[in-house]
N, C-alpha and C positions, 0 to 999 in steps of 0.2 A: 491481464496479468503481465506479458512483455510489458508494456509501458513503464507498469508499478514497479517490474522487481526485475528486471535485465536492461534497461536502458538509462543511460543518462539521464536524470532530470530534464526535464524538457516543457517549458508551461505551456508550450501551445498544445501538447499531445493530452496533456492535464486536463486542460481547461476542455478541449474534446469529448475526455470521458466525464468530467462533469456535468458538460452540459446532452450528454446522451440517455435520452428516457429506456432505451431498450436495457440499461445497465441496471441494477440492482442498487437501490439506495446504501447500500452496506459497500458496495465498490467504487459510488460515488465519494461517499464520504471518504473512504482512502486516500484517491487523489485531493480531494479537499484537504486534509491534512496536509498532505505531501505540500499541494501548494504554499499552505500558514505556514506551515515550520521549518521547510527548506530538508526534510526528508523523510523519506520511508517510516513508515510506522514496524516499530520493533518488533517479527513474528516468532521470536526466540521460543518463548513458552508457550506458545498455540503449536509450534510444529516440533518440540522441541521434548515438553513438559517442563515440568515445574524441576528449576537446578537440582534439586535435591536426589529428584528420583534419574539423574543423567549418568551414562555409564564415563567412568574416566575417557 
């Protein structure tokens, strides 16, 4: 989760958890995005909820 969400981009640290079996295919695939798309995948409404129900 440091790598993903408190660190600089970094593709060597990426490419680390990608190619690590002890990680959860669901954390793999994170960094594998991160890698294609050049960043983080948006966790706004997983930790967030959906905007509607968000307090001002």
């Amino acid at each position: 989760a440091d790598i993903l969400f408190n660190q600089v981009r970094n593709e060597a640290d990426l490419l680390l958890l990608l190619e690590n079996p002890a990680l959860s295919p669901n954390w793999r695939q994170h960094a594998a995005y991160w890698l294609e798309h050049g960043t983080v995948a948006d966790w706004q409404r997983r930790l967030l909820g959906p905007e509607s129900l968000r307090l001002p």
